[in-house]
C-alpha distance (Angstrom), angle and dihedral (degrees) to the residues before:
residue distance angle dihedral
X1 . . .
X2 3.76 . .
X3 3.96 113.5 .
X4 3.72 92.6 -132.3
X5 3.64 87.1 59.1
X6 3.64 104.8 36.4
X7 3.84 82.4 56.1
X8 3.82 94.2 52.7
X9 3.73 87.8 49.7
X10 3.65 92.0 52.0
X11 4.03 88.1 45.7
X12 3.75 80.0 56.3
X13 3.58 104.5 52.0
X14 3.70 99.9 35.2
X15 4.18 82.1 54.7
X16 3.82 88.6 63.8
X17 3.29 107.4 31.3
X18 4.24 79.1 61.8
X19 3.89 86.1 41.3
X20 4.26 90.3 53.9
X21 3.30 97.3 34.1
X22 4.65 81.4 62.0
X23 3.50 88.2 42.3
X24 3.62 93.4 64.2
X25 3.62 92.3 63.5
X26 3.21 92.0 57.8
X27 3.98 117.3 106.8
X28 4.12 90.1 -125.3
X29 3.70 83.9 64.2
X30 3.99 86.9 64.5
X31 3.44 94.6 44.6
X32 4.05 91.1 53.4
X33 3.17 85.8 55.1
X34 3.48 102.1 58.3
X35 3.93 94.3 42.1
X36 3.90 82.6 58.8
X37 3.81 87.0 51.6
X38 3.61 97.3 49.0
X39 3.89 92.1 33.8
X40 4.44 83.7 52.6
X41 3.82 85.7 51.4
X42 3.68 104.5 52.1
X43 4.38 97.4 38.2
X44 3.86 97.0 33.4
X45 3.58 102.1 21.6
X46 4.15 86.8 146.8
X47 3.29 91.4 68.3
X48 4.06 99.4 39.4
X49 4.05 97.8 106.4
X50 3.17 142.5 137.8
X51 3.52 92.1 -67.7
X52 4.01 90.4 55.1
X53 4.26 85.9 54.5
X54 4.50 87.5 52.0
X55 3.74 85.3 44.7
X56 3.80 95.8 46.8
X57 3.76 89.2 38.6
X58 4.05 95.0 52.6
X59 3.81 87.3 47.0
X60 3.60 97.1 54.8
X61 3.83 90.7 38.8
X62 3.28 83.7 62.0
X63 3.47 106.9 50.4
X64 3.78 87.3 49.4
X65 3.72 96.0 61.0
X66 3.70 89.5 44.2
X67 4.01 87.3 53.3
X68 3.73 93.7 44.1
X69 4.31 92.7 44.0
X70 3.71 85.1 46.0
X71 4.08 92.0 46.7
X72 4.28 91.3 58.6
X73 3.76 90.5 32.6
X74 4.12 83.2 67.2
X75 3.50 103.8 35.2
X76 3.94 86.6 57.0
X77 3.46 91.6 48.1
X78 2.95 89.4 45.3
X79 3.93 98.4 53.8
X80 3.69 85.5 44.6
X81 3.59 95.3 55.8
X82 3.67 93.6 56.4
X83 4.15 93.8 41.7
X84 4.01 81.0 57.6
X85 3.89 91.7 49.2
X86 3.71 92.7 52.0
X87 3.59 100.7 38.3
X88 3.93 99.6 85.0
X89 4.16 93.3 -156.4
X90 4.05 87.1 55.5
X91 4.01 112.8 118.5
X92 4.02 100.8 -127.2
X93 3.54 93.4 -140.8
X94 3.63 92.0 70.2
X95 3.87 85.1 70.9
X96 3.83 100.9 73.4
X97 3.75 86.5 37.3
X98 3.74 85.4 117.2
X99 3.41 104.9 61.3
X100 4.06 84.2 60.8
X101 3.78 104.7 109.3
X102 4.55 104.4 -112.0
X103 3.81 100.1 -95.7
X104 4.21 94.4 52.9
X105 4.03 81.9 42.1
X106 3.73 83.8 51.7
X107 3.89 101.8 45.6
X108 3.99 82.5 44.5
X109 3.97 87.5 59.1
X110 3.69 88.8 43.2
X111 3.88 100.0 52.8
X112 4.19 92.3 42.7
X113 4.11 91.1 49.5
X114 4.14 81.0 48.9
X115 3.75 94.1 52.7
X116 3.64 91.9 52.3
């Protein structure tokens, strides 16, 4: 595989992973999981136990801790966003900093601590 590629495909997949791992904090992802709940009890309802309810239960714990980490993770953004805005020395690029996928928000951190 060519390296210009293989990083393109990389780019790619690293793009949505980020843009699934949002989508699960998303209240549609609750409600899919309850159709696949109700849609496990009525086809396979032999095998709907208490082991179905943990499995259910860890799934949906999950997506509320996802939804809540998600929740502060804006409103601090979102508070830094508009410190940045106000403070007149503040580089504007920093702004959309966020929509940078982790690694290039990463390498960003790593050149500013290395300019220090």
């Amino acid at each position: 595989m060519q390296p210009a590629f293989a990083g393109m495909i990389s780019h790619i997949v690293r793009r949505q992973l980020t843009r699934f791992g949002v989508l699960t904090t998303h209240p549609a992802a609750f409600a899919i999981v309850l159709i696949y709940a109700g849609l496990w009890f009525v086809f396979q309802r032999e095998t709907f136990d208490w082991h179905a309810v943990a499995t259910l239960a860890t799934w949906m714990m999950t997506l509320f801790i996802t939804r809540s980490g998600h929740r502060d993770t804006q409103a601090i953004e979102a508070k830094l966003d508009e410190l940045l805005r106000v403070h007149g020395d503040a580089r504007n690029e920093l702004i959309g900093l966020d929509n940078r996928e982790p690694e290039e928000i990463e390498e960003h951190r790593q050149r500013e601590r290395g300019a220090l």
